[in-house]
The first five atom37 places (N, CA, C, CB, O) and aatype in JSON, in Angstrom:
{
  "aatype": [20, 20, 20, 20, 20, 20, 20, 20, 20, 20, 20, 20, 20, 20, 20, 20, 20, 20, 20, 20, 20, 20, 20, 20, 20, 20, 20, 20, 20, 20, 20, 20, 20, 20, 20, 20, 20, 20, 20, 20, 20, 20, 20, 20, 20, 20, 20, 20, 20, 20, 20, 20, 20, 20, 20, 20, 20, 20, 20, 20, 20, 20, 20, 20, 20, 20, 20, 20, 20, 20, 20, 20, 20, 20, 20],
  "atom_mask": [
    [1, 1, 1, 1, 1],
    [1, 1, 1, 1, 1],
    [1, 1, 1, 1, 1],
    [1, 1, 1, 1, 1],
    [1, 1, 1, 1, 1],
    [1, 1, 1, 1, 1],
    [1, 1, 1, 1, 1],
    [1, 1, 1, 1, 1],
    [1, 1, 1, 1, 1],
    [1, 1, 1, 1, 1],
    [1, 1, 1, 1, 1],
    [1, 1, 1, 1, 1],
    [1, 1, 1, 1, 1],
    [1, 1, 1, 1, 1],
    [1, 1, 1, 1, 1],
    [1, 1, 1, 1, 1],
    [1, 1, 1, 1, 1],
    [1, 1, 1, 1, 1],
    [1, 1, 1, 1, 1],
    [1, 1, 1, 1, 1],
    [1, 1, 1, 1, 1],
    [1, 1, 1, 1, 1],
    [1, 1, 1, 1, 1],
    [1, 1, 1, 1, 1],
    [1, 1, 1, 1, 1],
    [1, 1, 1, 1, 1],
    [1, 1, 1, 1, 1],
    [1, 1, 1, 1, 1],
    [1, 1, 1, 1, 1],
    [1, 1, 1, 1, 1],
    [1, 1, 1, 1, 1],
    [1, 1, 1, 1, 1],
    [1, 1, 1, 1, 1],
    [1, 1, 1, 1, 1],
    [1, 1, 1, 1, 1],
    [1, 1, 1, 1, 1],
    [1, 1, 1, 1, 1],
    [1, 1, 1, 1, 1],
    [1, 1, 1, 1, 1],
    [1, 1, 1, 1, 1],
    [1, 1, 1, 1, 1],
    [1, 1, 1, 1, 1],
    [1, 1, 1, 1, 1],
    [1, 1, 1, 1, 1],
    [1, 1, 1, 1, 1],
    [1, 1, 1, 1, 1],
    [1, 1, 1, 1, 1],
    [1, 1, 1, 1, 1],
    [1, 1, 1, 1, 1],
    [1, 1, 1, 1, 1],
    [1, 1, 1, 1, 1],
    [1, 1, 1, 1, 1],
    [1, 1, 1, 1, 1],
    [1, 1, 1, 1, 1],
    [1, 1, 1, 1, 1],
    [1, 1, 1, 1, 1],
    [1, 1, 1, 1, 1],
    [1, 1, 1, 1, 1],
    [1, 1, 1, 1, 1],
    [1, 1, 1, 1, 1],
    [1, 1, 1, 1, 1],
    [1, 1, 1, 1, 1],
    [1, 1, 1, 1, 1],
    [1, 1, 1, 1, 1],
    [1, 1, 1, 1, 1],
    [1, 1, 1, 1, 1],
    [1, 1, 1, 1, 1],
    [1, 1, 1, 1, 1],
    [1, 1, 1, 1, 1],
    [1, 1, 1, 1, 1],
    [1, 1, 1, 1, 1],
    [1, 1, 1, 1, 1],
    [1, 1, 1, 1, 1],
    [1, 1, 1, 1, 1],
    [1, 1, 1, 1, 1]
  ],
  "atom_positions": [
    [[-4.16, -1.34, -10.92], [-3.53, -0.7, -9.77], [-2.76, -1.77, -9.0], [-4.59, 0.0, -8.87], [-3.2, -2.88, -8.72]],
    [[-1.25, -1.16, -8.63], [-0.84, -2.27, -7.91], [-1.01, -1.98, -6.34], [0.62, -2.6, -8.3], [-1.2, -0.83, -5.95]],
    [[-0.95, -2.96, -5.55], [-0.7, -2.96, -4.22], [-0.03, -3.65, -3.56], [-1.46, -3.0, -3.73], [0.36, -4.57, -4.28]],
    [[0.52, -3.79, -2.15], [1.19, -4.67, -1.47], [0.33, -4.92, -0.08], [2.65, -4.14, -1.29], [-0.05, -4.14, 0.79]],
    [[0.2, -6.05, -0.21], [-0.87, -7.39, 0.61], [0.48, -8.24, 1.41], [-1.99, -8.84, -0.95], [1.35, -9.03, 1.04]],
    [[0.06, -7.48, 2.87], [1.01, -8.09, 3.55], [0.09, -9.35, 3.97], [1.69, -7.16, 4.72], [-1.14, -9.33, 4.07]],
    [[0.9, -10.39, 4.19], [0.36, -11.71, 4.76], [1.44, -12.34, 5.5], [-0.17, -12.7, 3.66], [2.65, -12.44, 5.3]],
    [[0.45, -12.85, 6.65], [0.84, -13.11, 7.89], [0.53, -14.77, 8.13], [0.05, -12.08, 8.89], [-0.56, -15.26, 7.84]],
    [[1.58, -15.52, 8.65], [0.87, -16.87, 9.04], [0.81, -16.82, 10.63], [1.76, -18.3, 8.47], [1.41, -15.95, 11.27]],
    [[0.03, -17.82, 11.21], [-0.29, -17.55, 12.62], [-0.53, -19.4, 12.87], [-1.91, -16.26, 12.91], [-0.46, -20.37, 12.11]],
    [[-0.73, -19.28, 13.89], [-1.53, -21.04, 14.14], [-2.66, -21.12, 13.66], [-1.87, -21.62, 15.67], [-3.15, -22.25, 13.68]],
    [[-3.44, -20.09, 13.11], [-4.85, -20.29, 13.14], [-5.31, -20.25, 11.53], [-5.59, -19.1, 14.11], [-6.5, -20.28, 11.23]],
    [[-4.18, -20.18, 10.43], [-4.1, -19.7, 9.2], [-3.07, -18.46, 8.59], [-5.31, -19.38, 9.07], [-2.03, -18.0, 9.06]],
    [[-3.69, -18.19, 7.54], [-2.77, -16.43, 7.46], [-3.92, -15.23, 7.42], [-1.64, -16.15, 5.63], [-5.07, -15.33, 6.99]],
    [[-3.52, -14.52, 7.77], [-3.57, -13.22, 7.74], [-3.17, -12.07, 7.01], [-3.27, -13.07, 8.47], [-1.98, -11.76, 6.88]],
    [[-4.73, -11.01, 6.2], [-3.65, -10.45, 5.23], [-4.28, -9.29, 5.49], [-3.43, -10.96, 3.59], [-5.34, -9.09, 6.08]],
    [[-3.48, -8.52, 4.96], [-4.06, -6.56, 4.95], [-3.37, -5.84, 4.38], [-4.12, -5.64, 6.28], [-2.16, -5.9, 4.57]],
    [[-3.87, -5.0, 3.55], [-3.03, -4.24, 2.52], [-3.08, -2.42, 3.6], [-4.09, -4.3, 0.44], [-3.97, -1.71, 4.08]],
    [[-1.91, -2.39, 3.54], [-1.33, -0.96, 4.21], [-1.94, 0.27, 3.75], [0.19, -0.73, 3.93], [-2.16, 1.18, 4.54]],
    [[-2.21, 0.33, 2.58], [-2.87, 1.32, 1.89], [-4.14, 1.89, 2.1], [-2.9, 0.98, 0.88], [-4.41, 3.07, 1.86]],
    [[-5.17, 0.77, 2.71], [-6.43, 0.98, 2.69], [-6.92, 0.55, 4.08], [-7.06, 0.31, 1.55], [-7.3, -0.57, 4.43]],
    [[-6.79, 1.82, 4.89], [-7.21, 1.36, 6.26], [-8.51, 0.59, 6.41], [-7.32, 2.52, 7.12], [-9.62, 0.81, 5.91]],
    [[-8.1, -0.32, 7.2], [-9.45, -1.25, 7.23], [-9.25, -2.23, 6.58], [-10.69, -0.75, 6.73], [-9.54, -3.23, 7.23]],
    [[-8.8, -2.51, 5.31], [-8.8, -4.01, 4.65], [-8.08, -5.0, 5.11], [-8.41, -4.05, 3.41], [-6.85, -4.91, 5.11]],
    [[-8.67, -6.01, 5.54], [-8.43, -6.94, 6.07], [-9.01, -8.04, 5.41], [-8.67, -6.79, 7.19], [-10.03, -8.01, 4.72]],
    [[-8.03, -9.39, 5.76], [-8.69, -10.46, 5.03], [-8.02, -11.45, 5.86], [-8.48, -10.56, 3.37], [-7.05, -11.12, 6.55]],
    [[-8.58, -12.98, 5.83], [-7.79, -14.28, 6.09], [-8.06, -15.34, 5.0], [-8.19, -14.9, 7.52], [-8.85, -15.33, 4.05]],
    [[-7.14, -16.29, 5.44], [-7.71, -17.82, 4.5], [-6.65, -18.62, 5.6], [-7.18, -18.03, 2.15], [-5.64, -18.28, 6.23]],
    [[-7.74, -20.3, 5.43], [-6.73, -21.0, 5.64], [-5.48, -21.5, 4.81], [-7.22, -21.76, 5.99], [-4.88, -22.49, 5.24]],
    [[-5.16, -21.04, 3.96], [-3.85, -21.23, 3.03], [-3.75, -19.8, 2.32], [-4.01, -22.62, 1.78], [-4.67, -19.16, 1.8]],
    [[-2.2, -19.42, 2.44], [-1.55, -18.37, 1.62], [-2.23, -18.22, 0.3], [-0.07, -18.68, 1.39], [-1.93, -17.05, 0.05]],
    [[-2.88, -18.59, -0.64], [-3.48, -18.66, -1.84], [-5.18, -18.15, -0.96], [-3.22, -20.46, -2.75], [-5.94, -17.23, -1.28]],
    [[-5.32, -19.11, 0.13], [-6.71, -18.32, -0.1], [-6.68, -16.98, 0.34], [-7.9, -18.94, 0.64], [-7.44, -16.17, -0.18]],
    [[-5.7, -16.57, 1.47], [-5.35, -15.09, 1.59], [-5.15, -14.3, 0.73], [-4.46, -14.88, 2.13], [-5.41, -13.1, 0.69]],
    [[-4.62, -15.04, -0.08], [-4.27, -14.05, -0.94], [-5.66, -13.57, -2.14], [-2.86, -14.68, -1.68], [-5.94, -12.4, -2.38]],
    [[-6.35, -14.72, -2.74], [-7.52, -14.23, -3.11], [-8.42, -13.41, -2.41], [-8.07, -15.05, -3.4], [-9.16, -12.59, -2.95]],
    [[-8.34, -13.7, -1.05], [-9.86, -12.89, -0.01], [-9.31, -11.69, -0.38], [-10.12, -13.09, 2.09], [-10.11, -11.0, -1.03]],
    [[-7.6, -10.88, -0.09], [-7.53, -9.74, 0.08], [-7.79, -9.04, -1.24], [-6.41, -9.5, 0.7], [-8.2, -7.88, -1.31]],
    [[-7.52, -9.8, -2.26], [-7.32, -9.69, -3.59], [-9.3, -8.66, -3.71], [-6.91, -11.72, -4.52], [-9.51, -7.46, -3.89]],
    [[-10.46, -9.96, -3.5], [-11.79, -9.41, -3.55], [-11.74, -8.14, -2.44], [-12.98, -10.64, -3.17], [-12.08, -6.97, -2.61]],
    [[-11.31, -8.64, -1.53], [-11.63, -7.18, -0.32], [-11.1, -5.9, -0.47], [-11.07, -7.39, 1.14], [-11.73, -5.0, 0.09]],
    [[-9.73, -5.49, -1.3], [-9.46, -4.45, -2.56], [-10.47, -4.33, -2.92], [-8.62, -4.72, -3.71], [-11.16, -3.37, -2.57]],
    [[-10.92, -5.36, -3.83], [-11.99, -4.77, -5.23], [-12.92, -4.05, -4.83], [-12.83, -5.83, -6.12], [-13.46, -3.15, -5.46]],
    [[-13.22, -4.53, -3.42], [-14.66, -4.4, -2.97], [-14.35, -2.83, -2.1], [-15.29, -5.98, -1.84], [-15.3, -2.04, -2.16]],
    [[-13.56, -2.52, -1.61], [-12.61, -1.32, -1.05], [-12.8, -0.21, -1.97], [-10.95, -1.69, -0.99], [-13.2, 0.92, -1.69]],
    [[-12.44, -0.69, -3.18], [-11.79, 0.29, -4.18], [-13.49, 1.0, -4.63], [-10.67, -0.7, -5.75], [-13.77, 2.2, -4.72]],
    [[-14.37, -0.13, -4.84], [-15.68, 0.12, -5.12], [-16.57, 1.36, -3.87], [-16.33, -1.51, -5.14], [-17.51, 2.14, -3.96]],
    [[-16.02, 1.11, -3.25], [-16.72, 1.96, -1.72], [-16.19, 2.99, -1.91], [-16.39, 1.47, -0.05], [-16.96, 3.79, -1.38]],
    [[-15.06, 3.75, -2.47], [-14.64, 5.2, -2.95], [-15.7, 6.27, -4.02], [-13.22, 4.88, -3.8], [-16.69, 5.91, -4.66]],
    [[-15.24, 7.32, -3.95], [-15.67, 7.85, -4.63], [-14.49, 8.3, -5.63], [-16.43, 8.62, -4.0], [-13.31, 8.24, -5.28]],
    [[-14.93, 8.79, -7.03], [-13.99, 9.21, -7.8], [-12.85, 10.16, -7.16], [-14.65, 9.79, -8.84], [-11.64, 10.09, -7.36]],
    [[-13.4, 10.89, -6.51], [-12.42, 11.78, -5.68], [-11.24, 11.15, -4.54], [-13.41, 12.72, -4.85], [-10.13, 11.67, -4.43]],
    [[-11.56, 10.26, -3.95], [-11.16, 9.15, -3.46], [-9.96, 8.43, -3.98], [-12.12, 8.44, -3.51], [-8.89, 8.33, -3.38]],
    [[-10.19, 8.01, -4.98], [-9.72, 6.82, -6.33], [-8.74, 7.68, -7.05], [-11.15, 6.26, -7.63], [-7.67, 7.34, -7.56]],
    [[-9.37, 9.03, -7.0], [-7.78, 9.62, -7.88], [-6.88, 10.03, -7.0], [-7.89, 11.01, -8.94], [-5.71, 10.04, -7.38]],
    [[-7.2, 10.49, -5.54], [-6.3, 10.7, -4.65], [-5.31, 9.16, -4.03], [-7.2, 11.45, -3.56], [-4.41, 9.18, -3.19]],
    [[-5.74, 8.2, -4.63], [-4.85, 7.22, -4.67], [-3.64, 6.98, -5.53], [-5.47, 6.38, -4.8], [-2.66, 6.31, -5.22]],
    [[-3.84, 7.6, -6.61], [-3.13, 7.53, -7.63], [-1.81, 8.29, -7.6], [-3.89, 7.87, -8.58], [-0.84, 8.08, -8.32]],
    [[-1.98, 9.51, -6.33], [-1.12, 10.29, -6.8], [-0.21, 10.17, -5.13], [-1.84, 11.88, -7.5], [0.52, 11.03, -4.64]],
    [[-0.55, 8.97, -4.63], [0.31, 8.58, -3.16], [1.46, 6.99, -3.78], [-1.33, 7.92, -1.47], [1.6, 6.28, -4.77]],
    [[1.99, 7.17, -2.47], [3.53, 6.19, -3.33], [3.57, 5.83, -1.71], [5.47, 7.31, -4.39], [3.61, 6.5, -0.68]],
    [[3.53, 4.15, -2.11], [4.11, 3.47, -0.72], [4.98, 2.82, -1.14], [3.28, 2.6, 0.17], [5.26, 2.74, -2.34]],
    [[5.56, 2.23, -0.24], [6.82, 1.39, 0.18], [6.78, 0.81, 1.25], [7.93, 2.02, 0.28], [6.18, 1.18, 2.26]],
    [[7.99, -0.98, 1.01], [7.74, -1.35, 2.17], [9.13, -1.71, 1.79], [6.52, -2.25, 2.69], [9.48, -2.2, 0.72]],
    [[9.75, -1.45, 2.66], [11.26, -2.0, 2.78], [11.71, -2.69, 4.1], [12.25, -0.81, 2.61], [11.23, -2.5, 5.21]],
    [[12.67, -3.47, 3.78], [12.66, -4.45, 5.28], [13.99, -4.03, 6.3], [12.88, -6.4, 4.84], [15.04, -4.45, 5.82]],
    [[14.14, -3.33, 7.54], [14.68, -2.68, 8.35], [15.53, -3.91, 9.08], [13.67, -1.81, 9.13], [15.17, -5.09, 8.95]],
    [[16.65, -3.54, 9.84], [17.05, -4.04, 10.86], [16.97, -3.46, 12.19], [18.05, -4.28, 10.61], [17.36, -2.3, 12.26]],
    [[16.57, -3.97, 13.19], [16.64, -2.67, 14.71], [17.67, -3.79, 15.48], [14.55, -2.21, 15.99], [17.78, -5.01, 15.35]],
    [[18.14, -3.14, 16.07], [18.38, -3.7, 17.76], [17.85, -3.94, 19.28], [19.04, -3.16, 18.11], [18.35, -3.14, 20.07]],
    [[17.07, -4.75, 19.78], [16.27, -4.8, 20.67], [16.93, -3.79, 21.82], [16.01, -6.26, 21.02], [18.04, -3.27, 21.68]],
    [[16.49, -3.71, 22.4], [16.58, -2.66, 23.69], [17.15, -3.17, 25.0], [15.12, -2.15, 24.08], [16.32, -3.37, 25.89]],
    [[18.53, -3.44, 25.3], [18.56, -3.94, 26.17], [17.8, -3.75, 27.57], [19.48, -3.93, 26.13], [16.88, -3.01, 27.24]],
    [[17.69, -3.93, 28.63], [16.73, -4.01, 29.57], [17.19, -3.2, 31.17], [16.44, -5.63, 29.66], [17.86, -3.81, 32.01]],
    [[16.76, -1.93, 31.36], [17.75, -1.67, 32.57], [17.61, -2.12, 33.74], [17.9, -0.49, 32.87], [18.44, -1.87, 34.62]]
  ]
}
């Protein structure tokens, strides 16, 4: 199954969480370890479903595409 594991850097490390699965959350101090924690915290996600669960995943479609806005000027 694929997913998309957004990761975040901050002062304090990165930050990761996949959009799909409310609640999953993960950190590391380096992009690699983020990326493994979120990687187990999926597995461990996916395990906490039930079959009914797990197939209703299958049949949803995300996307993340990257937007432009215009800030709001200020009245």
């Amino acid at each position: 199954m694929q997913l998309n594991a957004i990761i975040e850097k901050d002062e304090n490390g990165y930050f990761a969480y996949i959009p799909e699965f409310k609640g999953c959350y993960s950190q590391g101090d380096t992009f690699e370890d983020a990326l493994t924690n979120i990687r187990e915290a999926a597995e461990l996600y996916l395990e906490s479903l039930d079959d009914e669960e797990k197939n209703s995943l299958k049949d949803k479609s995300f996307f993340i595409a990257p937007i432009n806005v215009q800030p709001l000027k200020a009245v």
